[in-house]
C-alpha positions in Angstrom: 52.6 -15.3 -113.6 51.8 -18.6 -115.2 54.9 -20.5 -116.4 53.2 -21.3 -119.9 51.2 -19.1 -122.0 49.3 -20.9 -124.6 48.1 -18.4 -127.8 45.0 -18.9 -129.4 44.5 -17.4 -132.4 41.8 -17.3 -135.9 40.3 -15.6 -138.2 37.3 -14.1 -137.7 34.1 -16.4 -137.5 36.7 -19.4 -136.8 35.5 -20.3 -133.2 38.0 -18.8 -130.9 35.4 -18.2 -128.2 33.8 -21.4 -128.2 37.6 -23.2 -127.7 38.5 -20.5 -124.9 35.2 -21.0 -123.2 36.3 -24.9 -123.4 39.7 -23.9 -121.5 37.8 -21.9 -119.3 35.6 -25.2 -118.2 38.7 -27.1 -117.3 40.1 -24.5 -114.7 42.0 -22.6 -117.2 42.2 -18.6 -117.2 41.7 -16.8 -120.2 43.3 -13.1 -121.1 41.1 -12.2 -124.3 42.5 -9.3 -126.1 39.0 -8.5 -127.2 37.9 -7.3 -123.7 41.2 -5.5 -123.1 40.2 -3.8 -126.5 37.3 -2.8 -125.1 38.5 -1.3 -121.4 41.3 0.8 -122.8 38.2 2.4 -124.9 36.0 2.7 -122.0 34.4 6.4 -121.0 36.9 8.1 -119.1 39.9 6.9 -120.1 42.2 9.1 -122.8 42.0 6.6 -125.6 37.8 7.4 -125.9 38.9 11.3 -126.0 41.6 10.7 -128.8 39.6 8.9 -130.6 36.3 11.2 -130.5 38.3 14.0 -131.8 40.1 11.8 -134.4 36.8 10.8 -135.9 33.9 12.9 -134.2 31.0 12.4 -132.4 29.7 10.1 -135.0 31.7 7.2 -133.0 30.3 7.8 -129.9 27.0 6.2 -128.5 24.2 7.8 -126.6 25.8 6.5 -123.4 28.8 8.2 -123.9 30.6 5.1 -124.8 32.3 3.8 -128.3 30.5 2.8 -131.0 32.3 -0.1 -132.0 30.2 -0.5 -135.4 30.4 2.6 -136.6 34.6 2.6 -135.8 34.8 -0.8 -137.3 33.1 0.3 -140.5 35.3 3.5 -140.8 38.6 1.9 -139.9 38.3 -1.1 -142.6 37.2 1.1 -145.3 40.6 2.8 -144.5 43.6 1.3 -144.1 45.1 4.3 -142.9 43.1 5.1 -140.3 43.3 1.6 -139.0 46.6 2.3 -138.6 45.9 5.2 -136.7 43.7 3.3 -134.5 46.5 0.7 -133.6 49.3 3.0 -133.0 46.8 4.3 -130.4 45.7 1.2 -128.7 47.8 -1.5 -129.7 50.3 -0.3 -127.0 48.0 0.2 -124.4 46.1 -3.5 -125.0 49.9 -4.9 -124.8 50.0 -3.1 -121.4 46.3 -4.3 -120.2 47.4 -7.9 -121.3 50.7 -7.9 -119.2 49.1 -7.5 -116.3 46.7 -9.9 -116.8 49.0 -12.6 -117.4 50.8 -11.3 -114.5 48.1 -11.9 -112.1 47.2 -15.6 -113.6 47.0 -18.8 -111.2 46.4 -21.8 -113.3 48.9 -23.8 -114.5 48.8 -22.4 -117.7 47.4 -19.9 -119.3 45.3 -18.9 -122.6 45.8 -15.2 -124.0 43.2 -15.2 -126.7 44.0 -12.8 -129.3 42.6 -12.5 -133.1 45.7 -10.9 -134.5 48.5 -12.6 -132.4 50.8 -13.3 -135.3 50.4 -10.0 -136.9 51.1 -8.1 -133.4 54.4 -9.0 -130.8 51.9 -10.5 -128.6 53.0 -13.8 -129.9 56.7 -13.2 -128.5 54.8 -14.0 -124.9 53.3 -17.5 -125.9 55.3 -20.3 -125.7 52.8 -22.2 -128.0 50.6 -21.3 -130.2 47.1 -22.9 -130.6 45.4 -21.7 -134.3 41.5 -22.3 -134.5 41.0 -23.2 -138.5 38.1 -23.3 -140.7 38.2 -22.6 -144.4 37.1 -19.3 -145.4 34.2 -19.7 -147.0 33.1 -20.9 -143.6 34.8 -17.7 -142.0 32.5 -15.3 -144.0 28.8 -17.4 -143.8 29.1 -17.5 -139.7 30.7 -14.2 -139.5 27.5 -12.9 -141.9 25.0 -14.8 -139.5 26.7 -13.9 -136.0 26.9 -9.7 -136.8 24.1 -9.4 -139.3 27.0 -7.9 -141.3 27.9 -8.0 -145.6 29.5 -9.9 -147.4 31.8 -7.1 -148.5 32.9 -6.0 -144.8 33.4 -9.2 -143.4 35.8 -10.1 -146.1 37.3 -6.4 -145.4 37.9 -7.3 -142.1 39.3 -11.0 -143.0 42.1 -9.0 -145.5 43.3 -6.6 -142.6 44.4 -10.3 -140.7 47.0 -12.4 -141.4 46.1 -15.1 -143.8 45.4 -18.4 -143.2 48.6 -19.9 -144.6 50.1 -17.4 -142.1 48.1 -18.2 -139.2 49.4 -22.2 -140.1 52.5 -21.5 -140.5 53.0 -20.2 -136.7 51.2 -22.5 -135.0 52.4 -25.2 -132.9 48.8 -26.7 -132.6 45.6 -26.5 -134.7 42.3 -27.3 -134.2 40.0 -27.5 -137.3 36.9 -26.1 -136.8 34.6 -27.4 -139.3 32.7 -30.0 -137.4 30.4 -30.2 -134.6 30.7 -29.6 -130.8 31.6 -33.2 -129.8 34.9 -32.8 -131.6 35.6 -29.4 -130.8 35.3 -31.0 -126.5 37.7 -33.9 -128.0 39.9 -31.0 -129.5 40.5 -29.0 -126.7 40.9 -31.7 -123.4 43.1 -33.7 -126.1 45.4 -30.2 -125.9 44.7 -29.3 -122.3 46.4 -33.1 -121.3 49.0 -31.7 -123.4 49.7 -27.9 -121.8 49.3 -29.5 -118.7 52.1 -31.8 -119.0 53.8 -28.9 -121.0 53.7 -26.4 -118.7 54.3 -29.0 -115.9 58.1 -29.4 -117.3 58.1 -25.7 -117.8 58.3 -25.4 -114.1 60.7 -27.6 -113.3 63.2 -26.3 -115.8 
């Protein structure tokens, strides 16, 4: 396993993906808790089944895989069967991620997760890296990426840990608010920094 996990976190619509895709450039692997979300749900596996007869067929595709939209709208219209939904998944993500981590080579690595302080992911990380943008900002690129409303974006934004909260764990932030030539700067600036990081990490 890599010495030095680095978390990188944000609220929705803050540009996570663009900054991991940055890491990714410079040699860096990336876990992304988004696509271990999506392989414990995959057709087949238990978590699809549970869930199909937790909420009905109304949640499963043509294809026999998860509809993600139609989950997403049910679960953050109802905070208790979000809950449901974690205690279902949450441990088997944590178990997904392990073993990604585990079989990492570069000299540091990037777990990409959108809810790292409100889950024990964080207790992994040795740093971690907060994408900010104000929230206003959140909600108009959200709205433009997923076609989505108003009204369920900001859903989704009040099931996360808040911004202050998100500030007040990191060890770094990038602010996201300008264009692509800072967000480059941004991210080699930190990767000199994890490198050198993770460097003494080894040798302690």
């Amino acid at each position: 396993m890599s010495a030095f996990v680095v978390g990188l976190t944000g609220g929705i619509g803050s540009g996570k993906s663009a900054v991991s895709e940055r890491f990714e450039r410079l040699g860096i692997r990336v876990v992304d808790a988004d696509l271990a979300s999506r392989a414990v749900v995959e057709p087949g596996r238990p978590a699809l089944q549970a869930i199909e007869e937790h909420f009905g067929s109304a949640v499963i595709s043509r294809d026999g895989s998860l509809n993600r939209a139609a989950l997403r709208k049910l679960v953050f219209e109802d905070e208790a069967e979000r809950r449901w939904l974690e205690a279902l998944t949450h441990p088997l993500i944590n178990q997904y991620i392990a073993g990604e981590l585990a079989n990492a080579t570069s000299p540091y690595v990037i777990l990409a997760h959108p809810l790292l302080v409100e889950t024990s992911q964080s207790r992994v990380c040795q740093r971690i890296l907060v994408v900010d943008v104000p929230e206003e900002l959140q909600v108009q690129r959200t709205m433009a990426r997923d076609d989505n409303p108003e009204s369920q974006v900001r859903a989704i934004m009040a099931a996360q840990a808040t911004r202050e909260q998100r500030l007040a764990a990191a060890d770094d932030v990038i602010v996201n608010d300008q264009d692509l030539t800072h967000l480059d700067r941004e991210v080699e600036r930190l990767h000199a920094r994890y490198l050198q990081l993770a460097s003494g990490a080894e040798t302690t």
